[in-house]
VODRENBA-585454 format. One record per residue (C-alpha): x, y, z; residue number from 1; residue in one letter. Coordinates in steps of 0.5 Angstrom, whole numbers, m for minus. Example, Ala and Ser with C-alpha at 12.3 -4.5 7.8 and 13.67 -1.06 7.14 Angstrom:
residues 2
REC, 25, m9, 16, 1, a
REC, 27, m2, 14, 2, s
END
This chain:
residues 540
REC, 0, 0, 0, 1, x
REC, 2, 7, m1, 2, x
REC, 4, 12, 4, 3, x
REC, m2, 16, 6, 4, x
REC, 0, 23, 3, 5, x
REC, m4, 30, 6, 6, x
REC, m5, 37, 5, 7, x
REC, m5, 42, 11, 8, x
REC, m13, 43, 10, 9, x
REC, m13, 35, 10, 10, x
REC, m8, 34, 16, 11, x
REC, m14, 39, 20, 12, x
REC, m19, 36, 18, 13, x
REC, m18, 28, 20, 14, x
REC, m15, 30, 27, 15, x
REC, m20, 34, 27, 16, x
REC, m21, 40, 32, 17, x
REC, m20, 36, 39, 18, x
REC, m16, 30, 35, 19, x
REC, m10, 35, 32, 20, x
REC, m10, 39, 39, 21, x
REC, m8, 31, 42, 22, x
REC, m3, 31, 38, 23, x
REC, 0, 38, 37, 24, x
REC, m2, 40, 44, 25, x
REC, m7, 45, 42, 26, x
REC, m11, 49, 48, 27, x
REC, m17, 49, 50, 28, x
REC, m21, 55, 54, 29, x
REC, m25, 58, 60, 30, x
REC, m29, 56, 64, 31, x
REC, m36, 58, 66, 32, x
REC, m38, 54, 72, 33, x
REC, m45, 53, 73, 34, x
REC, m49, 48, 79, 35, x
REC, m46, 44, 83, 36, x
REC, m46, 36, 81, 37, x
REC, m51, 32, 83, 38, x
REC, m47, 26, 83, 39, x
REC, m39, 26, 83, 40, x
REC, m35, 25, 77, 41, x
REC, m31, 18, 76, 42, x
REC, m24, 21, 77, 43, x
REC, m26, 29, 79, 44, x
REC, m28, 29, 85, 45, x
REC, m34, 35, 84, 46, x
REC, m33, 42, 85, 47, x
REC, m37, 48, 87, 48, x
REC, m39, 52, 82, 49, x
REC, m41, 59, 82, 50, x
REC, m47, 61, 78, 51, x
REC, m54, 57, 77, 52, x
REC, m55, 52, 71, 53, x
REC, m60, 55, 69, 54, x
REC, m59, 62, 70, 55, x
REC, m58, 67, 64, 56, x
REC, m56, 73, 64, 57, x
REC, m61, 78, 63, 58, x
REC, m58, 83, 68, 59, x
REC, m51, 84, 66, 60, x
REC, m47, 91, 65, 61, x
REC, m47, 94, 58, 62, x
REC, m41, 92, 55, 63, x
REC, m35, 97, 53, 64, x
REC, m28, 99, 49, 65, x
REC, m26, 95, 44, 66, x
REC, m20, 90, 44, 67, x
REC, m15, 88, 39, 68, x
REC, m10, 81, 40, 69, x
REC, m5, 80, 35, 70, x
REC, m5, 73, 35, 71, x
REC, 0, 67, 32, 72, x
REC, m6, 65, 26, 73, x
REC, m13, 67, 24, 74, x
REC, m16, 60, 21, 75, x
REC, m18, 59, 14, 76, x
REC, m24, 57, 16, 77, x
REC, m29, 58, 22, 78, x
REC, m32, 51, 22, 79, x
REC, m31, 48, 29, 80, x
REC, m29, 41, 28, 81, x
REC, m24, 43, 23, 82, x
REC, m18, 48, 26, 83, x
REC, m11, 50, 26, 84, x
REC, m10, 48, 35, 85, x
REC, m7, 55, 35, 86, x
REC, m13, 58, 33, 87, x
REC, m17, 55, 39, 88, x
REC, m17, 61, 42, 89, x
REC, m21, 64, 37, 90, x
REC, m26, 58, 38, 91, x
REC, m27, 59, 45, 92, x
REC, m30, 66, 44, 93, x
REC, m36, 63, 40, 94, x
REC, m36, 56, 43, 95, x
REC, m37, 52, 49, 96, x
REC, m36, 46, 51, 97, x
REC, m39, 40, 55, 98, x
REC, m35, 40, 61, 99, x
REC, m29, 47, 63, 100, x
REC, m23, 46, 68, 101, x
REC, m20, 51, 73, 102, x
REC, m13, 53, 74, 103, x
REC, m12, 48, 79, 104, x
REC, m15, 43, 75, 105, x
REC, m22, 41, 77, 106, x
REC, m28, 39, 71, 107, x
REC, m33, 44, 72, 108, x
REC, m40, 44, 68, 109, x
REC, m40, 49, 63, 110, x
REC, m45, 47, 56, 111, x
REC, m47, 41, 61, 112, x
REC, m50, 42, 68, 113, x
REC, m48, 35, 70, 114, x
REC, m46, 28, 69, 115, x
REC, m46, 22, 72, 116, x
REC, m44, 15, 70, 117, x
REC, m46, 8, 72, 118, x
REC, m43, 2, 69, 119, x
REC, m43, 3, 61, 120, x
REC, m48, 9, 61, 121, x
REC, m47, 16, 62, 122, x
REC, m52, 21, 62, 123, x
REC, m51, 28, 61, 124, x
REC, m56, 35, 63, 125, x
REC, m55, 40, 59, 126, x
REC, m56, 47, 62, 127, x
REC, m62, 50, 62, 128, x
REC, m65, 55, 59, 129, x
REC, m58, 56, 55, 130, x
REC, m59, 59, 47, 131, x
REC, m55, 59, 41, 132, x
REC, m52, 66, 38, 133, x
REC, m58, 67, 34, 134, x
REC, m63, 65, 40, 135, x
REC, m65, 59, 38, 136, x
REC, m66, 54, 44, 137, x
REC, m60, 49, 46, 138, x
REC, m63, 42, 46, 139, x
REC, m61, 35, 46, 140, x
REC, m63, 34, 39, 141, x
REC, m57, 39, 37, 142, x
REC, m52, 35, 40, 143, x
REC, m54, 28, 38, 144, x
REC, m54, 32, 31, 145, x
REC, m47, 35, 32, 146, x
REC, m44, 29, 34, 147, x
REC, m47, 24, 29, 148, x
REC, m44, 30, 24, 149, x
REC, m38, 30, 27, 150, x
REC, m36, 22, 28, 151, x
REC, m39, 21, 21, 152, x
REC, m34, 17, 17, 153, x
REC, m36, 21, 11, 154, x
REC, m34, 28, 13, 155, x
REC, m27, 25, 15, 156, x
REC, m27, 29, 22, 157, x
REC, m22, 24, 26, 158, x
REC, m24, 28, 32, 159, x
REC, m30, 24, 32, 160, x
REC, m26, 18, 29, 161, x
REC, m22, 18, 35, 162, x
REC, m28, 18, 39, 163, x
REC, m32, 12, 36, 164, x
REC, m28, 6, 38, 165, x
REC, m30, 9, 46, 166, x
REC, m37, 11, 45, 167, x
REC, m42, 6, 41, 168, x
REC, m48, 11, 41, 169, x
REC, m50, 17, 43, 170, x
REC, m58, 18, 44, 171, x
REC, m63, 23, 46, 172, x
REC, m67, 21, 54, 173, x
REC, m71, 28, 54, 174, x
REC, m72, 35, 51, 175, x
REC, m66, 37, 54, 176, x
REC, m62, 29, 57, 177, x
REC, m56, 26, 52, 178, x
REC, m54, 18, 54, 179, x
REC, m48, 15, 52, 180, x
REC, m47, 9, 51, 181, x
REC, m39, 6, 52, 182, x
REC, m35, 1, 49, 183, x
REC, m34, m1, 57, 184, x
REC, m34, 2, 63, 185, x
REC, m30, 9, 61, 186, x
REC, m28, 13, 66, 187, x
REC, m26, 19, 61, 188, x
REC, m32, 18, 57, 189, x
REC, m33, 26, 58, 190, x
REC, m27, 28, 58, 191, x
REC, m26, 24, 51, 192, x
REC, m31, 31, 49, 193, x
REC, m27, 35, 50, 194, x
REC, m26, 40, 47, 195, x
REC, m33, 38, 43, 196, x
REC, m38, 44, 40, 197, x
REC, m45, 44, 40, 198, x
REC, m49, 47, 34, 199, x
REC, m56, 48, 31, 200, x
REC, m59, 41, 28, 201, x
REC, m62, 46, 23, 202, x
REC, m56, 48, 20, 203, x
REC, m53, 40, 19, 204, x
REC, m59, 39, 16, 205, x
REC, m58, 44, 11, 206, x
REC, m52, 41, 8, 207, x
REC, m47, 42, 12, 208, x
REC, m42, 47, 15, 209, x
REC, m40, 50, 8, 210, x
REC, m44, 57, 10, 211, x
REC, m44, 56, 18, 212, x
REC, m36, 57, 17, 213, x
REC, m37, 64, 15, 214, x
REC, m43, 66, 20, 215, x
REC, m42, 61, 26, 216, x
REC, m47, 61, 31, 217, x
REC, m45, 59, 38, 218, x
REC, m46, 58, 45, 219, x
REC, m40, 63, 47, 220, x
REC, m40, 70, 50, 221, x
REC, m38, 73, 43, 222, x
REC, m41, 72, 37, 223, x
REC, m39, 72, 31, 224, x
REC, m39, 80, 27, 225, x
REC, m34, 80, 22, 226, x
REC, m28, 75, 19, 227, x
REC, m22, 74, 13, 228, x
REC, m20, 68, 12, 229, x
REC, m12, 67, 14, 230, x
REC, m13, 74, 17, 231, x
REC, m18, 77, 22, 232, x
REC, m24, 75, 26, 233, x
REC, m29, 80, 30, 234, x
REC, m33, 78, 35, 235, x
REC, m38, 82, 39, 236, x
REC, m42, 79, 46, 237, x
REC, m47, 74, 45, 238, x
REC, m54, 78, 48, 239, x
REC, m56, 70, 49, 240, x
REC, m51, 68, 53, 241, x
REC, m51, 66, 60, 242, x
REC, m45, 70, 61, 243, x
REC, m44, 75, 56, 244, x
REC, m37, 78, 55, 245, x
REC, m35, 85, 57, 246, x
REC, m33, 88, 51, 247, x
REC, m36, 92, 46, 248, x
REC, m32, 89, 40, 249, x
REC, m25, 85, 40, 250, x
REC, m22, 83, 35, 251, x
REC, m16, 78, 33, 252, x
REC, m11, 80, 28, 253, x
REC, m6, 74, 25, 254, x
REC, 1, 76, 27, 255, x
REC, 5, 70, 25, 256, x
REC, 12, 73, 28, 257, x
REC, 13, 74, 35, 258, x
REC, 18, 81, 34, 259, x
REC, 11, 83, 29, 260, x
REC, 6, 82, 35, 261, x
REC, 11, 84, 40, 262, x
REC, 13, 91, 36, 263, x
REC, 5, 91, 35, 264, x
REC, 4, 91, 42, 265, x
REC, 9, 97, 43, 266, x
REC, 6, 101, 37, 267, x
REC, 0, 102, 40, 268, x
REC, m4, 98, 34, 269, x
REC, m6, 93, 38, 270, x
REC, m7, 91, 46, 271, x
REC, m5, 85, 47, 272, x
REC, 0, 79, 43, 273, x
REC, m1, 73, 45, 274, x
REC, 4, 67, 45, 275, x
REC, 10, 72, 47, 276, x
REC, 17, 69, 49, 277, x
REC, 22, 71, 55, 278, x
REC, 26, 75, 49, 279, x
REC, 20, 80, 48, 280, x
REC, 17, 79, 54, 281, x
REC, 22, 82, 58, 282, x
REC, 24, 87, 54, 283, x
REC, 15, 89, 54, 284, x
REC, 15, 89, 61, 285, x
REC, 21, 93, 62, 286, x
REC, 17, 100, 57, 287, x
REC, 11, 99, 62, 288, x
REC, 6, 93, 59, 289, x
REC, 4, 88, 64, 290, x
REC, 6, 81, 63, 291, x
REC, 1, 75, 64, 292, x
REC, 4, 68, 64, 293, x
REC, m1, 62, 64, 294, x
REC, 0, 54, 64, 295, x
REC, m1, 52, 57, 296, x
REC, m4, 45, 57, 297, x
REC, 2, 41, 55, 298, x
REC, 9, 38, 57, 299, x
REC, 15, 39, 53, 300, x
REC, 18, 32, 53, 301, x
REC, 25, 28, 49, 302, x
REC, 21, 22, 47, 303, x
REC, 25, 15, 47, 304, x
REC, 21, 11, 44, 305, x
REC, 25, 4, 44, 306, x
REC, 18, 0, 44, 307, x
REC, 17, 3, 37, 308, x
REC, 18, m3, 32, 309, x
REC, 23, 2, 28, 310, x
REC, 27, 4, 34, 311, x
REC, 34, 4, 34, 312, x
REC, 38, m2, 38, 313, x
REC, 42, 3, 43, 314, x
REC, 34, 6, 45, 315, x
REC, 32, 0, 47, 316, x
REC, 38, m1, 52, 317, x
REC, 36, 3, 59, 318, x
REC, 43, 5, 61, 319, x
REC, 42, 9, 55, 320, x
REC, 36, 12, 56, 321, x
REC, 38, 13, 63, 322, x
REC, 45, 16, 60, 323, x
REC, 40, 22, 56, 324, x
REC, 36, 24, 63, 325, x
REC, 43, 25, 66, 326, x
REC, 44, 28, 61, 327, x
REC, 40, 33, 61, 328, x
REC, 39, 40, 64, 329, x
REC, 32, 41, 64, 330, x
REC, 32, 47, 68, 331, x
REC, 38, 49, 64, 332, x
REC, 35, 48, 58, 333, x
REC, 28, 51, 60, 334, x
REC, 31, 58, 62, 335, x
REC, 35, 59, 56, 336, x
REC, 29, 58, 52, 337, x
REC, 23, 61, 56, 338, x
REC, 28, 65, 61, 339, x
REC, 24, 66, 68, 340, x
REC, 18, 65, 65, 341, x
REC, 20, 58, 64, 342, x
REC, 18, 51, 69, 343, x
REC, 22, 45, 68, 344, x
REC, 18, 40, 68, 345, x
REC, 19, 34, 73, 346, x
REC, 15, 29, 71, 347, x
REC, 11, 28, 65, 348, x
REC, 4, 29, 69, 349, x
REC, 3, 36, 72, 350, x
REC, 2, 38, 79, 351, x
REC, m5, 40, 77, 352, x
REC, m7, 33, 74, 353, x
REC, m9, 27, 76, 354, x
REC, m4, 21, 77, 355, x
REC, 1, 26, 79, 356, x
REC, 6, 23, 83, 357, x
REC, 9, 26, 88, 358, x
REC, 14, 22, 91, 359, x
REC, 18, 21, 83, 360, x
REC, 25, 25, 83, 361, x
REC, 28, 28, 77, 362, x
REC, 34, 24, 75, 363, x
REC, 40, 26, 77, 364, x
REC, 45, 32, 73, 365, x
REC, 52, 28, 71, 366, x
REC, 54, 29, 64, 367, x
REC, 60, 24, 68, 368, x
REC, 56, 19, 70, 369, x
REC, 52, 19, 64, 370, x
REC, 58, 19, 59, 371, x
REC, 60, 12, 63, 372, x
REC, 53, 9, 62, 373, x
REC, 55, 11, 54, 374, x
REC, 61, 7, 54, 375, x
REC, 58, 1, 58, 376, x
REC, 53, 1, 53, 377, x
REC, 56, 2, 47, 378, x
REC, 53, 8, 44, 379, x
REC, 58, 13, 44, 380, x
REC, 59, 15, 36, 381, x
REC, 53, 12, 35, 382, x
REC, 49, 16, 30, 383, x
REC, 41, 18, 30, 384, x
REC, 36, 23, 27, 385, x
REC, 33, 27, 33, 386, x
REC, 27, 30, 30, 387, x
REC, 23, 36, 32, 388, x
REC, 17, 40, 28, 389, x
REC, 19, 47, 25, 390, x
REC, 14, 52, 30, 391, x
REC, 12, 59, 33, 392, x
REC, 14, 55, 40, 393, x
REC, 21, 54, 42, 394, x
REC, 21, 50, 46, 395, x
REC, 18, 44, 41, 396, x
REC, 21, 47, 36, 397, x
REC, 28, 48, 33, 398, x
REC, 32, 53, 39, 399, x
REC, 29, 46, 44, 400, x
REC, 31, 41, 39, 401, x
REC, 38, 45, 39, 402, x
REC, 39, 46, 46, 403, x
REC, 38, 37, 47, 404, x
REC, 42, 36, 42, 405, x
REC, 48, 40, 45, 406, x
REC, 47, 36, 51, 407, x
REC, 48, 29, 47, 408, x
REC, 52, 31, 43, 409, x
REC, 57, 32, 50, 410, x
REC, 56, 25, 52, 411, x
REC, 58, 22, 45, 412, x
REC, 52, 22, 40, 413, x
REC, 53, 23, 33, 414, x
REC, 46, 27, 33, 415, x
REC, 42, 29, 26, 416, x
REC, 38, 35, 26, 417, x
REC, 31, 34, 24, 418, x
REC, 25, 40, 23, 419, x
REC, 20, 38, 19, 420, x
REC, 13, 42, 18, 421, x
REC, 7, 41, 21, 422, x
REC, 3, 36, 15, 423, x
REC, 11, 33, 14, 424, x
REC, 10, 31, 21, 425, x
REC, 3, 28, 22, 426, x
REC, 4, 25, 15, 427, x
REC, 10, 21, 17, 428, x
REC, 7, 19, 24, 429, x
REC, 1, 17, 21, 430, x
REC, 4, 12, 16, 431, x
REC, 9, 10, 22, 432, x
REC, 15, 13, 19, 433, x
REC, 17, 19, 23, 434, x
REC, 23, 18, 29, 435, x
REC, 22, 15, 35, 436, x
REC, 28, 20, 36, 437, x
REC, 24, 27, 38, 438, x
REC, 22, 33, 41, 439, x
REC, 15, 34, 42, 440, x
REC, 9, 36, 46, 441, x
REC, 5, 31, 50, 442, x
REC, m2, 35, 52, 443, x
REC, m7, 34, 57, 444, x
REC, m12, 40, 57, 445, x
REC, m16, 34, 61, 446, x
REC, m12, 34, 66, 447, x
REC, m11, 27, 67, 448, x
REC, m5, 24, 66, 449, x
REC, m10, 18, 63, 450, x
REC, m12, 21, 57, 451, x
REC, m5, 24, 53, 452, x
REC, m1, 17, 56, 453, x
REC, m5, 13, 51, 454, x
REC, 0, 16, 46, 455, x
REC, 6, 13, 50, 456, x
REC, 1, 5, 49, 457, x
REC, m2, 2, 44, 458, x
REC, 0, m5, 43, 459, x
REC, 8, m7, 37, 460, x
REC, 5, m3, 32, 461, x
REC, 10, 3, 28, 462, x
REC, 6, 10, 32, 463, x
REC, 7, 6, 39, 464, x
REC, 12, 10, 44, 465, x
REC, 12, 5, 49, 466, x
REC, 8, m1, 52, 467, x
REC, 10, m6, 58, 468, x
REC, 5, m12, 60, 469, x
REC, 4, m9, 66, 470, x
REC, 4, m1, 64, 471, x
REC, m2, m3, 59, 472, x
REC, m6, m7, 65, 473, x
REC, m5, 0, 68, 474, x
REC, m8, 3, 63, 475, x
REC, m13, m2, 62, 476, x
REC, m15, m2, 69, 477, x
REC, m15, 6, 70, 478, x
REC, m19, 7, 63, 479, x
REC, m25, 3, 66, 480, x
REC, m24, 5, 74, 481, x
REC, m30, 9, 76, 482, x
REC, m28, 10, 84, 483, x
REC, m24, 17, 83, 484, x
REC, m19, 15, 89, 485, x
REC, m18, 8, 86, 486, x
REC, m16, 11, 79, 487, x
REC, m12, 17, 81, 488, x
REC, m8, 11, 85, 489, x
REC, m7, 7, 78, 490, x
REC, m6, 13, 74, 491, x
REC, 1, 15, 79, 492, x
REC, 3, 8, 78, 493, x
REC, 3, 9, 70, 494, x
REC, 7, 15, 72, 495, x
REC, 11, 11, 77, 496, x
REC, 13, 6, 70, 497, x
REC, 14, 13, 66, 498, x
REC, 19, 15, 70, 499, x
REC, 23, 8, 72, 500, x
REC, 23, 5, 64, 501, x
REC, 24, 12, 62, 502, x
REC, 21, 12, 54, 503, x
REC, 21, 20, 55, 504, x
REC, 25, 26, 59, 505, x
REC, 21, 31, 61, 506, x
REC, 24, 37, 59, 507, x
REC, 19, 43, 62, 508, x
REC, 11, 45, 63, 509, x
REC, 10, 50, 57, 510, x
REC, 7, 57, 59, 511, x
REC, 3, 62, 54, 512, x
REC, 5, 68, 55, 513, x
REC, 1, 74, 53, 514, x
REC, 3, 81, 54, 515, x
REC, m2, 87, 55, 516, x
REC, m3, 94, 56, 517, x
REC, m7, 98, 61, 518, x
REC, m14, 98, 57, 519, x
REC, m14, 90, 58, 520, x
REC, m18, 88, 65, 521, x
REC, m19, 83, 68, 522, x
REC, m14, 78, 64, 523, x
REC, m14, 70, 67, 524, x
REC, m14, 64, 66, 525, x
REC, m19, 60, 64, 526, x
REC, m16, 54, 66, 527, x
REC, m12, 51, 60, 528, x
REC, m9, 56, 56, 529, x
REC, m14, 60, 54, 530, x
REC, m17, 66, 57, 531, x
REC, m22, 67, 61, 532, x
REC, m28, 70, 56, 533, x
REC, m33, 72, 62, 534, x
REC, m29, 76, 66, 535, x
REC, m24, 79, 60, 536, x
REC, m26, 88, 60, 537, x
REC, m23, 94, 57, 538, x
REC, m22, 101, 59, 539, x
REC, m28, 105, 57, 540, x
END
């Protein structure tokens, strides 16, 4: 059989909104709790929310001033299973998914009111009272109708064909009540919805997303004004909202170039620049303009992938894969790239996520020791390829793949840089070619270790990472395990094994920086990389 050959739209389009996102760490966005849970989440403890479900917002303050971002990219098309993952940000002003999460961590109900599993069955309350941007009432036919879109076969939206292997079906309880019916008991079935926007039926019985991308209807605190394919999008607060945005008019202009977005920013053109670095960063916060940094949902890691059937001999010899984490500074590296804004990463889990394990400790720093375990092993002058993705992101793109490579190279590896773009790497990972040698970015805007992990199982075929007998049976035992104490405590045996086999070196928890100036209020996260929308103002 042929390689499979992808164009850039084609790559969007099978990974699908949440599915290039799981691969290319896309963020996702702010969270607008509603009412309590009535009953607790499997693997989330429930969390107080802070406004009625079915509340709206009938008397909110008029909105005011106007902002202008200047962001990394702008999509060619607002269809909202299809995006670049750098546009989610966009998205998130118009959308809202089922389920959010807070800085720290925990799930809160958002289009979903609440939830609760038993055995193979979920039931998910959607909020009452909540409408579409044109005023159209949110009911359970809309989702069931957005899903089956979205995981029909024929649309090529992989987002929902990464979710069909889980889900047998999805069907309509009452007016306002969806049931899903899983494979087996799923502790994330939720989660695996995350990111997932429900829109009007009518519209996907009309034939389809051609005329909603250029004028979307959405559940967000905006809606859409105005937009230019690849260039600007204008949004003003959705009136049908139960949490209306405080801003007037915003407005994101795509500014591919850090320098570019950073020089707008001190030129007055625009009030915010998103994903900024410590290089322009400093030099903003230094003329005045304030500096906002936020966890941006993934972990940057050296992946070592030795149970990839393409694998390379030495990967597969852990004195050397133990040599590479002793080699390796991740604070080093972490402050070169990202400067103080920067975190090293300890683990591949996050502090803030489910089955981080506390009691795990870094590898120890000694490039001797590590030269030594090299030599015992027979690595030393042994050429590889060390692959990396040619991004806007430093730390996954070439000035990380340079700062590994330094380190490797001083302990004997004969290193060959590689940076591919973006349809080059998901092309070459999709037909199993692509280095188990790299640099990547392992997302969890789940926060749960047991969702971005699967990339790291699967079985001896050419896209697995890493795959013991008992890491699987870990990651079976948590994907069914319903009793959050009993799955956390399964999760941080998966970390455990992370950490002992060493298939990656975790190298730092990237942030999103974002500088601003005075007329910019209220800024925060929304949880996972994505601003809060609802509580977002500007200067009058």
């Amino acid at each position: 059989m042929a390689p499979n050959t992808l164009s850039r739209r084609n790559v969007l389009r099978i990974f699908g909104a949440s599915g290039a996102a799981a691969l290319l760490a896309a963020c996702a966005g702010p969270g607008v709790p509603a009412a309590p849970l009535a009953n607790p989440t499997p693997g989330q403890p429930p969390v107080p929310a802070t406004a009625a479900a079915g509340s709206t917002s009938s008397s909110a303050a008029p909105a005011t001033g106007q902002l202008r971002w200047a962001v990394i990219s702008v999509p060619a098309t607002l269809d909202p299973f299809v995006t670049d993952p750098n546009a989610t940000v966009l998205l998130r002003a118009l959308h809202t998914p089922l389920i959010d999460f807070t800085p720290d961590g925990q799930m809160v109900p958002n289009l979903a009111s609440s939830w609760k599993a038993e055995g193979t069955t979920w039931t998910i309350q959607l909020r009452a009272g909540a409408r579409f941007s044109d005023g159209s009432p949110v009911t359970a036919d809309d989702m069931k109708a957005s899903f089956d879109f979205w995981t029909d076969p024929a649309n090529k939206y992989s987002g929902g064909a990464i979710i069909l292997p889980y889900i047998k079906s999805l069907s309509v309880a009452d007016a306002m009540t969806i049931t899903l019916e899983t494979a087996k008991p799923d502790a994330t079935a939720i989660k695996r919805l995350f990111p997932f926007y429900v829109i009007p039926r009518q519209i996907l019985s009309k034939g389809g997303l051609q005329s909603y991308a250029a004028n979307p209807v959405g559940t967000g605190a905006y809606r859409f004004k105005s937009f230019s394919p690849n260039d600007s999008l204008v949004v003003e607060p959705n009136p049908f909202s139960w949490a209306p945005g405080k801003v007037a008019t915003m407005t994101f202009q795509a500014l591919p170039d850090e320098a570019a977005r950073a020089q707008a920013l001190k030129a007055g053109q625009v009030n915010l620049a998103a994903r900024l670095t410590s290089d322009t960063a400093v030099p903003a916060r230094n003329a005045g303009f304030s500096i906002q940094s936020f966890d941006s949902g993934q972990t940057i890691y050296l992946l070592l992938g030795f149970s990839n059937p393409n694998a390379p001999e030495i990967l597969k010899d852990a004195r050397v894969r133990r040599a590479v984490s002793m080699a390796i500074d991740p604070a080093a590296i972490t402050r070169a790239v990202e400067g103080e804004y920067g975190k090293p990463a300890q683990q591949l889990a996050r502090p803030q996520d489910l089955g981080y394990n506390p009691n795990l400790q870094p590898y120890p720093l000694d490039p001797d020791q590590a030269k030594q375990l090299f030599q015992q092993a027979g690595a030393q002058g042994v050429h590889l390829k060390l692959t990396g993705i040619s991004n806007d992101i430093p730390l996954s793109g070439r000035i990380g793949l340079q700062a590994v490579a330094e380190a490797l190279t001083g302990i004997g590896l004969d290193l060959e840089l590689e940076l591919l773009d973006i349809v080059v790497f998901i092309t070459q990972f999709y037909n199993g070619m692509l280095s188990p040698l790299r640099v990547g970015a392992l997302p969890d805007t789940t926060y749960d270790l047991g969702q971005p992990m699967i990339n790291f199982q699967g079985g001896p075929t050419a896209n697995a990472w890493y795959h013991t007998p008992e890491y699987d049976q870990l990651v079976a035992a948590s994907d069914i395990e319903l009793d959050p104490s009993k799955r956390t405590m399964l999760l941080q045996q998966m970390a455990q094994k992370l950490h002992d086999d060493i298939p990656a070196v975790p190298l730092a928890y990237e942030q999103a920086i974002t500088g601003m100036d005075a007329s910019v209020k209220n800024f925060r996260s929304g949880g996972t990389a994505v601003p809060d929308y609802t509580s977002l103002a500007a200067a009058a």
